[in-house]
PDB file with one MODEL, atoms N, CA, C and O in Angstrom:
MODEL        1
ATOM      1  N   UNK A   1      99.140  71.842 109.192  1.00  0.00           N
ATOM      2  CA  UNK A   1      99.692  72.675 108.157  1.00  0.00           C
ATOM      3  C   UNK A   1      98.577  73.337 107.352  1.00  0.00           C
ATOM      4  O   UNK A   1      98.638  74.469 106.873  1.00  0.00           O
ATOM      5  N   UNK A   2      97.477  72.427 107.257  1.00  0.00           N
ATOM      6  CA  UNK A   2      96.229  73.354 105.881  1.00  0.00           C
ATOM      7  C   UNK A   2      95.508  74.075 106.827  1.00  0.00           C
ATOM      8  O   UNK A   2      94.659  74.757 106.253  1.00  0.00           O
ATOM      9  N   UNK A   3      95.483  74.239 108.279  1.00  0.00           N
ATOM     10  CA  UNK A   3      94.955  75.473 108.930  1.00  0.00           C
ATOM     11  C   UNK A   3      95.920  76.083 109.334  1.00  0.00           C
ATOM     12  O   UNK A   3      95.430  76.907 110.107  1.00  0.00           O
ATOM     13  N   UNK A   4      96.915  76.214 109.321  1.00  0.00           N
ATOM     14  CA  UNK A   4      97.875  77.610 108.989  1.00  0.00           C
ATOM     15  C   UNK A   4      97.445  77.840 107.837  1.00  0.00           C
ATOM     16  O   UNK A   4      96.877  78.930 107.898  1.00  0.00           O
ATOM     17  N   UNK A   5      97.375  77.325 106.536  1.00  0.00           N
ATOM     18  CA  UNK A   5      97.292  78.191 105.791  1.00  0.00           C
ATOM     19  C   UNK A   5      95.400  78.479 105.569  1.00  0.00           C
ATOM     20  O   UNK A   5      95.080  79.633 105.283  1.00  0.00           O
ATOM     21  N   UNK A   6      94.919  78.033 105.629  1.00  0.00           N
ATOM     22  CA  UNK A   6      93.537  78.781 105.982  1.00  0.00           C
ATOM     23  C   UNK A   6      93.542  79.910 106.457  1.00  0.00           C
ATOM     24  O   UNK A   6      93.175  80.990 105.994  1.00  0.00           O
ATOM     25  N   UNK A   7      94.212  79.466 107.922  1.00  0.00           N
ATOM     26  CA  UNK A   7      94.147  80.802 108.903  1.00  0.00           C
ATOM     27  C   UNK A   7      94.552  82.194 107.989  1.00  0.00           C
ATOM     28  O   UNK A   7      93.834  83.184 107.846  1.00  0.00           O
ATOM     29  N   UNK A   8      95.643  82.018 107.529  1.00  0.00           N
ATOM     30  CA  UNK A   8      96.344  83.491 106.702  1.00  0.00           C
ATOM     31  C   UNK A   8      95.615  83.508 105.268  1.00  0.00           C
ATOM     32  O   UNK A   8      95.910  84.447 104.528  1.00  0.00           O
ATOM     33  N   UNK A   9      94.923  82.796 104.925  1.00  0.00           N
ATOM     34  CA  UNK A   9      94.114  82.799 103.285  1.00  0.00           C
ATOM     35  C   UNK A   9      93.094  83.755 104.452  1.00  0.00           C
ATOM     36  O   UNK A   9      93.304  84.968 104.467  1.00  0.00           O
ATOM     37  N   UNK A  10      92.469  83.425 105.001  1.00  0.00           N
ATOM     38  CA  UNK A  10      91.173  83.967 106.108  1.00  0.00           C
ATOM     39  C   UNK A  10      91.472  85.513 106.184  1.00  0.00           C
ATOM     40  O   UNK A  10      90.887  86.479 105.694  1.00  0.00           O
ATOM     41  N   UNK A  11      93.002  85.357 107.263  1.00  0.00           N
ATOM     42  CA  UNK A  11      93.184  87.069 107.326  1.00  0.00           C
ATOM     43  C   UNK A  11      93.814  88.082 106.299  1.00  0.00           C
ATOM     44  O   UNK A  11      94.077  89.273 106.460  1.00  0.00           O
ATOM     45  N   UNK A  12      93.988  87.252 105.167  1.00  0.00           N
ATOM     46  CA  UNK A  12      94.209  87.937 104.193  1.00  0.00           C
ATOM     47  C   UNK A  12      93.429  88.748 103.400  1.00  0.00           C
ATOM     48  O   UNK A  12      93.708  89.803 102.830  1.00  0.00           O
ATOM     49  N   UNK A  13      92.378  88.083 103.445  1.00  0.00           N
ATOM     50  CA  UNK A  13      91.234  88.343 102.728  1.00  0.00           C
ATOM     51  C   UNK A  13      90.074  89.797 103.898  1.00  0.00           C
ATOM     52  O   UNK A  13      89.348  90.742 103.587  1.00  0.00           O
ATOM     53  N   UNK A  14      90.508  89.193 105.183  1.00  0.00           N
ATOM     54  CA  UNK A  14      90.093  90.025 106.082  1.00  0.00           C
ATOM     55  C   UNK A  14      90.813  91.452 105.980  1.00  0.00           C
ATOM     56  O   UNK A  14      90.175  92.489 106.162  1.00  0.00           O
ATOM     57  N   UNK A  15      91.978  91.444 105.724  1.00  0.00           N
ATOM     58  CA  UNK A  15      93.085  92.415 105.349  1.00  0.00           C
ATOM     59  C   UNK A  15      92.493  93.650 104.107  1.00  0.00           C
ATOM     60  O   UNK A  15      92.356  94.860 104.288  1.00  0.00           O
ATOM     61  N   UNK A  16      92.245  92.916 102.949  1.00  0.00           N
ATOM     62  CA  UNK A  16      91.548  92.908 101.701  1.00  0.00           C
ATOM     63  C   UNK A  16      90.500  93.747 101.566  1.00  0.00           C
ATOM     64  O   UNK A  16      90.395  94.756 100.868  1.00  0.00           O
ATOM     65  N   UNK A  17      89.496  93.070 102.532  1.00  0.00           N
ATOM     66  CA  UNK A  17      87.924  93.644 102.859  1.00  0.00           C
ATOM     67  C   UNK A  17      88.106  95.054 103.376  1.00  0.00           C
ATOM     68  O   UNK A  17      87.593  96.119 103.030  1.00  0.00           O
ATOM     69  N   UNK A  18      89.194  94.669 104.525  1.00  0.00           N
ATOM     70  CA  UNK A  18      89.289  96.243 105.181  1.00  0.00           C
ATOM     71  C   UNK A  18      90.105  97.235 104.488  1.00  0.00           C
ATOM     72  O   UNK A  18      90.053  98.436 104.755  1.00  0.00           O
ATOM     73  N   UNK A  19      90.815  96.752 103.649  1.00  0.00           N
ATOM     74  CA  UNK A  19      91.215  98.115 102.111  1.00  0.00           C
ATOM     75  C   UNK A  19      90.712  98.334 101.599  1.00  0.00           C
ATOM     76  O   UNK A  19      90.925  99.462 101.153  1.00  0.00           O
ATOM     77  N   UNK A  20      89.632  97.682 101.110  1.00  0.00           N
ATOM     78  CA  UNK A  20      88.505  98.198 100.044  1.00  0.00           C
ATOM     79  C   UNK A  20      87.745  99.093 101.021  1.00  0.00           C
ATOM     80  O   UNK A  20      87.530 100.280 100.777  1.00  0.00           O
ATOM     81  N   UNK A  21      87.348  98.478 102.132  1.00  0.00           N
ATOM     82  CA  UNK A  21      86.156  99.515 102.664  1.00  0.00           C
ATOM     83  C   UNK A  21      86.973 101.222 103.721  1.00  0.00           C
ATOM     84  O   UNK A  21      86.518 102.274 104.168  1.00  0.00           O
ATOM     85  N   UNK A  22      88.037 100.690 103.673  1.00  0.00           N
ATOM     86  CA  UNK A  22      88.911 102.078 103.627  1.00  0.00           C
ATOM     87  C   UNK A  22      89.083 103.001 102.341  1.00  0.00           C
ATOM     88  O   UNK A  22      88.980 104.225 102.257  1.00  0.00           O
ATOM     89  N   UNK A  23      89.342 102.157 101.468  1.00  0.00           N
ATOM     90  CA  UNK A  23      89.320 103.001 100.253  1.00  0.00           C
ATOM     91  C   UNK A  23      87.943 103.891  99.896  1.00  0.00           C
ATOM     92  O   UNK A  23      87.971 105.118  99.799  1.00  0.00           O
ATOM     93  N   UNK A  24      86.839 103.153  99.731  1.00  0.00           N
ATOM     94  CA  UNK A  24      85.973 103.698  99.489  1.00  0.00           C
ATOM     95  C   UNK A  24      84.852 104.358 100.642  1.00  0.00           C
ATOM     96  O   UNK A  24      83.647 104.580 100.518  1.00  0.00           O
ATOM     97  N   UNK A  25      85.642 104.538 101.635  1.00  0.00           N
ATOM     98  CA  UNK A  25      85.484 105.939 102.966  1.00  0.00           C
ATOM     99  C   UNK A  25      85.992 107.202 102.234  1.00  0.00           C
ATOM    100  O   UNK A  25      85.640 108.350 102.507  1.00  0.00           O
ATOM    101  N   UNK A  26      87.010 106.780 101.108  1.00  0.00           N
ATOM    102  CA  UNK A  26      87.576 107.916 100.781  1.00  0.00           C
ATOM    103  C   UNK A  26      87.021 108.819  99.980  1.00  0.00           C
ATOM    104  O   UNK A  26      87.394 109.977  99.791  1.00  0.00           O
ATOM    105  N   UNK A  27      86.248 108.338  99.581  1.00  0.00           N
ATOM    106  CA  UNK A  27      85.561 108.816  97.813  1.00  0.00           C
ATOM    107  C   UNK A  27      84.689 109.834  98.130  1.00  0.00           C
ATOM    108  O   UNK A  27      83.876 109.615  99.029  1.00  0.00           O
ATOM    109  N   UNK A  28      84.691 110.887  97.584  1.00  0.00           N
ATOM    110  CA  UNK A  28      84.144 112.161  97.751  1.00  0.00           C
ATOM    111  C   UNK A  28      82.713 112.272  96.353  1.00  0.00           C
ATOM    112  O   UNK A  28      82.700 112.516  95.147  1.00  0.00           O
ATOM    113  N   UNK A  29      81.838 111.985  97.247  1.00  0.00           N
ATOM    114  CA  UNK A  29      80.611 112.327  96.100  1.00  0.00           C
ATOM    115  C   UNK A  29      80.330 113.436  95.990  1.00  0.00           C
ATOM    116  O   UNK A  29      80.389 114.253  96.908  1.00  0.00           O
ATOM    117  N   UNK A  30      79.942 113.689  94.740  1.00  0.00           N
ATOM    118  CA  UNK A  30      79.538 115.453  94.185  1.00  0.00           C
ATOM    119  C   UNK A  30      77.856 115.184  94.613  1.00  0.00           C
ATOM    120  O   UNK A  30      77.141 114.187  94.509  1.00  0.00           O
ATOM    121  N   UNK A  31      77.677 116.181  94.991  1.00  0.00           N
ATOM    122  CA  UNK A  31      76.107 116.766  95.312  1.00  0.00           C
ATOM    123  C   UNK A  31      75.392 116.856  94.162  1.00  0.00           C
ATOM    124  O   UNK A  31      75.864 117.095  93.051  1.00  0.00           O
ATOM    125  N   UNK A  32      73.779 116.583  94.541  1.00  0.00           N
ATOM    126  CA  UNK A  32      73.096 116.732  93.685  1.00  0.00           C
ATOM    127  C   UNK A  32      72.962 117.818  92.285  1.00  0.00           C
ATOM    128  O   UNK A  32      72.768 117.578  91.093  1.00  0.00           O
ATOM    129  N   UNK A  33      73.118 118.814  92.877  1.00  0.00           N
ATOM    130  CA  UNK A  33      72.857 119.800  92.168  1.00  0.00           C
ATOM    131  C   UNK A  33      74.471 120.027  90.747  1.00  0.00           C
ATOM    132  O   UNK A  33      74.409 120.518  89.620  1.00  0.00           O
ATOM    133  N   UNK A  34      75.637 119.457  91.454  1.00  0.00           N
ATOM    134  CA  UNK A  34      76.596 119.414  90.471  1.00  0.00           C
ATOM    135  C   UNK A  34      76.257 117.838  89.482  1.00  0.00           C
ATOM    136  O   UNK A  34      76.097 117.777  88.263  1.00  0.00           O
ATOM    137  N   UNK A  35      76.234 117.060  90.158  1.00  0.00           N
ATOM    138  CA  UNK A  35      75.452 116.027  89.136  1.00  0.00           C
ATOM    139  C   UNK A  35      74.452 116.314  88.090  1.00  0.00           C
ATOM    140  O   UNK A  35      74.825 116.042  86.949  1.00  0.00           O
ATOM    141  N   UNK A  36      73.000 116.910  88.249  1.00  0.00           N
ATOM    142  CA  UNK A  36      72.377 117.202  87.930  1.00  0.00           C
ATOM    143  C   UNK A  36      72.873 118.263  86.422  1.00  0.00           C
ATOM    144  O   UNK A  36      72.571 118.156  85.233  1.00  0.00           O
ATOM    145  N   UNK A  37      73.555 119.042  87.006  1.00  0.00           N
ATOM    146  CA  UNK A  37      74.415 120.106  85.867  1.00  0.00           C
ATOM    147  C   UNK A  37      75.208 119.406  84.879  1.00  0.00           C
ATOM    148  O   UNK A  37      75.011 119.604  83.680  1.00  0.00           O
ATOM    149  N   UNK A  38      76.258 118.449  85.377  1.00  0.00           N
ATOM    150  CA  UNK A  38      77.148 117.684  84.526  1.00  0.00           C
ATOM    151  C   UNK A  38      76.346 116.637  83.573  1.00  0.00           C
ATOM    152  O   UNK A  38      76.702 116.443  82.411  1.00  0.00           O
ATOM    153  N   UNK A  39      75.312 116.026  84.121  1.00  0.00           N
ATOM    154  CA  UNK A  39      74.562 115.087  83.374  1.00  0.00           C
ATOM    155  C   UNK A  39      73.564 115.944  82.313  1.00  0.00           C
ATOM    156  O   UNK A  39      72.953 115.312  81.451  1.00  0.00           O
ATOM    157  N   UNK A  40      73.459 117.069  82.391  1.00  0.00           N
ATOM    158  CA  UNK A  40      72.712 118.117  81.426  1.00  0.00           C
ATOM    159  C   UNK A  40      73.721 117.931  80.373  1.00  0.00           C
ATOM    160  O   UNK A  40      73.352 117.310  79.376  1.00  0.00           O
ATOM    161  N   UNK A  41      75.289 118.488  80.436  1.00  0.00           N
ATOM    162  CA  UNK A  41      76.058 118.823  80.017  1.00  0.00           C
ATOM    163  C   UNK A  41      76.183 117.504  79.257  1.00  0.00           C
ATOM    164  O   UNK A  41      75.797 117.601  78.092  1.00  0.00           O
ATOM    165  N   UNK A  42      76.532 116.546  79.541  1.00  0.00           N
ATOM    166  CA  UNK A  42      76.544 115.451  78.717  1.00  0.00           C
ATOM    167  C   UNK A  42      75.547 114.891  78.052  1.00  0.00           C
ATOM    168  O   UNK A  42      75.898 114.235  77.071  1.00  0.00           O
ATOM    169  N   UNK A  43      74.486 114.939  78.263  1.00  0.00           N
ATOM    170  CA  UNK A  43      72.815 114.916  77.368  1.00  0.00           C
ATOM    171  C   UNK A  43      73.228 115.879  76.528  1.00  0.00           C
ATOM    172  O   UNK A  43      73.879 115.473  75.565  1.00  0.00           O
ATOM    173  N   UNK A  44      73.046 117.013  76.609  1.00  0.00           N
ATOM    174  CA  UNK A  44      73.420 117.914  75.018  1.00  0.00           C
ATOM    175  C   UNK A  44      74.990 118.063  74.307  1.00  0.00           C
ATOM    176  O   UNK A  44      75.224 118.755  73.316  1.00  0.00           O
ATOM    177  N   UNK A  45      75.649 117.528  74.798  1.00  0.00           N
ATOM    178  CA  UNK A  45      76.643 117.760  73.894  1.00  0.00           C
ATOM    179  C   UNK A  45      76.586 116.094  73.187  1.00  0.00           C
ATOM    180  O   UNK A  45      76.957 116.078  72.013  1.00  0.00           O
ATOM    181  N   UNK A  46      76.305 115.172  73.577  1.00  0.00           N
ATOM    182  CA  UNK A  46      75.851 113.746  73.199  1.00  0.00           C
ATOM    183  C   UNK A  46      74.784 114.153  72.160  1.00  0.00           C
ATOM    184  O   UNK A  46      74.711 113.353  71.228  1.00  0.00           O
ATOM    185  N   UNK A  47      73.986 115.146  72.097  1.00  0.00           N
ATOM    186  CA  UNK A  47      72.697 115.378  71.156  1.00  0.00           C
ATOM    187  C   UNK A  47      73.450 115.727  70.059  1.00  0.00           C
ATOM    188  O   UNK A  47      73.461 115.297  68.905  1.00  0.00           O
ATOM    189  N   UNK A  48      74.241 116.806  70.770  1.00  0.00           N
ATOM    190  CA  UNK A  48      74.439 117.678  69.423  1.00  0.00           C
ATOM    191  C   UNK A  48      75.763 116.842  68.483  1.00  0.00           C
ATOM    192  O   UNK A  48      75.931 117.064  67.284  1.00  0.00           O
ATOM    193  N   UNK A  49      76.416 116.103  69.092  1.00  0.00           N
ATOM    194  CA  UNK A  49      77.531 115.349  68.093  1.00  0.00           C
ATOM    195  C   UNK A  49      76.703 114.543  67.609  1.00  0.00           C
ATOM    196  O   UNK A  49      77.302 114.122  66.619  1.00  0.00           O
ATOM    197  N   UNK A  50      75.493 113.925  67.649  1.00  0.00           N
ATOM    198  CA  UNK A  50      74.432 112.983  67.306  1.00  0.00           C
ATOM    199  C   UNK A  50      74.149 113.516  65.859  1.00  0.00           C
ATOM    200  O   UNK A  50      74.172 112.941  64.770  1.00  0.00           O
ATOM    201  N   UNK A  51      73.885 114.769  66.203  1.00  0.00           N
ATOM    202  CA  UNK A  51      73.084 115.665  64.478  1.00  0.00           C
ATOM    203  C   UNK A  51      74.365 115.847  64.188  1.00  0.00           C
ATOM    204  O   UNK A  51      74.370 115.066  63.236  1.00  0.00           O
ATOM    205  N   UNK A  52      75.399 116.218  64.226  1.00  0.00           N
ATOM    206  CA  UNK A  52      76.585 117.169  63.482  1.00  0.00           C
ATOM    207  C   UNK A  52      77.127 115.467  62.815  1.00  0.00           C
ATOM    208  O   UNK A  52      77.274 115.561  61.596  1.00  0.00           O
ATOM    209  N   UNK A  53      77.379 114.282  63.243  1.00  0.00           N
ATOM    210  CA  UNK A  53      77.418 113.359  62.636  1.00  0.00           C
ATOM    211  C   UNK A  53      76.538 112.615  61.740  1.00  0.00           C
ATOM    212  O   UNK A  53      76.896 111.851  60.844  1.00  0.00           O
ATOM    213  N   UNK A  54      75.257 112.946  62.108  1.00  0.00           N
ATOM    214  CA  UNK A  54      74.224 112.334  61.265  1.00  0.00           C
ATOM    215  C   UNK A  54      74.001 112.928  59.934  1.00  0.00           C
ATOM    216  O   UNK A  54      73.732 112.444  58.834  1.00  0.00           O
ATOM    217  N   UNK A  55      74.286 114.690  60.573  1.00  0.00           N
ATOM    218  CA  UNK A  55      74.354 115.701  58.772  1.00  0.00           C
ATOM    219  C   UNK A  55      75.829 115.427  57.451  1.00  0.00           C
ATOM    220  O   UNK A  55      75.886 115.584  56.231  1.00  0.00           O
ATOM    221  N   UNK A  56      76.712 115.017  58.379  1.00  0.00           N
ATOM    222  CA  UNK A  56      77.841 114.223  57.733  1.00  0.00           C
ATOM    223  C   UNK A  56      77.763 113.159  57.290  1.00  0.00           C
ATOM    224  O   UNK A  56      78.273 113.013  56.179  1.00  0.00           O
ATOM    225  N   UNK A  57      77.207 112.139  57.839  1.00  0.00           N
ATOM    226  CA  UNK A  57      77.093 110.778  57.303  1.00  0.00           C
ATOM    227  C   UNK A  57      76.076 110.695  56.372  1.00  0.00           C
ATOM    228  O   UNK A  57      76.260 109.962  55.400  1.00  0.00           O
ATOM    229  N   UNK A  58      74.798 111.445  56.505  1.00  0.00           N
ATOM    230  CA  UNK A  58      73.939 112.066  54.954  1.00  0.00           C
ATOM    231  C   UNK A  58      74.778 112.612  53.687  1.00  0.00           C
ATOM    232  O   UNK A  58      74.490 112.400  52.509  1.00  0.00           O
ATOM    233  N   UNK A  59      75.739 113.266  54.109  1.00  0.00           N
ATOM    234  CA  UNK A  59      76.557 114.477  53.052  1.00  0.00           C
ATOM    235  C   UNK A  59      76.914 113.161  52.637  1.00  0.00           C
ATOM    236  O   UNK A  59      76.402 112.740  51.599  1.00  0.00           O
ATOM    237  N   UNK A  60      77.880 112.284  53.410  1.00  0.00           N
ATOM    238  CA  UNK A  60      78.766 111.152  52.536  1.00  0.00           C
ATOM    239  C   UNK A  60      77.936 110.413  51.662  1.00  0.00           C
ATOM    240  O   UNK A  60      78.003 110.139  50.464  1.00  0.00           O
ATOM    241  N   UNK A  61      77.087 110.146  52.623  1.00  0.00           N
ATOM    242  CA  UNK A  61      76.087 109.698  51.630  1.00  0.00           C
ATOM    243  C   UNK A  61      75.602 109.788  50.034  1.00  0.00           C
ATOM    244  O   UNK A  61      75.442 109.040  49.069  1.00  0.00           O
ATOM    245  N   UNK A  62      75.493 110.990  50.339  1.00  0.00           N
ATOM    246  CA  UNK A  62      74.908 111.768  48.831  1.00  0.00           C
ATOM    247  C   UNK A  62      76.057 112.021  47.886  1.00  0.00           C
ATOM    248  O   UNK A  62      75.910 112.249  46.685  1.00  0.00           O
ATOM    249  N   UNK A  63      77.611 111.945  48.737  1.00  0.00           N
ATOM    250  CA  UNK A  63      78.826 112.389  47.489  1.00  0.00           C
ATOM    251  C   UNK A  63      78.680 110.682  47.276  1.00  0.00           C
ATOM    252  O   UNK A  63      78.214 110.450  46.161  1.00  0.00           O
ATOM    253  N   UNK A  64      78.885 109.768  47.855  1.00  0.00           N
ATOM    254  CA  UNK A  64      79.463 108.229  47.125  1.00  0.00           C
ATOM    255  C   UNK A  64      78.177 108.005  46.622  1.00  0.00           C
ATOM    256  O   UNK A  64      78.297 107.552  45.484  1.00  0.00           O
ATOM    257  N   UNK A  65      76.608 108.148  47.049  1.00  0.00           N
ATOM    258  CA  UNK A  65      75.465 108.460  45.406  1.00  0.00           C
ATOM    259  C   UNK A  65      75.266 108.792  44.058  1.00  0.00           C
ATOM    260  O   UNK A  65      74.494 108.332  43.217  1.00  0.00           O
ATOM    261  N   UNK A  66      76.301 109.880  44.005  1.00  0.00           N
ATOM    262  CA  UNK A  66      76.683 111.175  43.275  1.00  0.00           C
ATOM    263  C   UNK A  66      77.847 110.547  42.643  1.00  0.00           C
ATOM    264  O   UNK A  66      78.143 111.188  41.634  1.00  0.00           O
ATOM    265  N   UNK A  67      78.811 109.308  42.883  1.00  0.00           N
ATOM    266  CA  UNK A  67      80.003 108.899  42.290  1.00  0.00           C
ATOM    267  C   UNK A  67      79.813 107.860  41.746  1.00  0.00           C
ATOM    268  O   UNK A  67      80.593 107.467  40.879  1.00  0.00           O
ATOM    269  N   UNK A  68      79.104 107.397  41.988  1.00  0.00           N
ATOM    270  CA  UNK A  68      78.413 105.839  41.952  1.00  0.00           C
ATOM    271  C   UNK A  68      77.362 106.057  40.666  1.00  0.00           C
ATOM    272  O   UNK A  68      77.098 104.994  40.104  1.00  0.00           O
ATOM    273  N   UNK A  69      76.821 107.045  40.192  1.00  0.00           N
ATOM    274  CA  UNK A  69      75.791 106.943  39.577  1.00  0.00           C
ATOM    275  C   UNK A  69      76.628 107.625  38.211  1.00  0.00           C
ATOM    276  O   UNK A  69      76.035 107.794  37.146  1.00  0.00           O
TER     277      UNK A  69
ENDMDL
END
């Protein structure tokens, strides 16, 4: 009885392995050159919400300074 169920824990898992590595036959990678572009794109817009939050969180700064004093 515990190698029947081995046996099907075994090909289950064999089952398993071969969906995952079907699945990811599927996956379509973007080329260098579109990577390269998109990861630009996210470096500067990551910069620039960096300063546009940092000049805000100064401003707050200086009004609860300014309320406080």
């Amino acid at each position: 009885m515990a190698k029947e169920e081995n046996k099907k824990a075994a090909k289950g898992q064999k089952s398993w392995f071969q969906g995952v590595k079907a699945e990811f036959n599927k996956i379509v990678w973007t080329d260098r050159n579109t990577l390269v572009k998109q990861t630009g794109v996210v470096v500067t817009v990551t910069a620039i919400l960096c300063v546009i939050i940092s000049i805000m969180d100064a401003a707050i700064l200086q009004g609860v300074n300014f309320l406080v004093r």
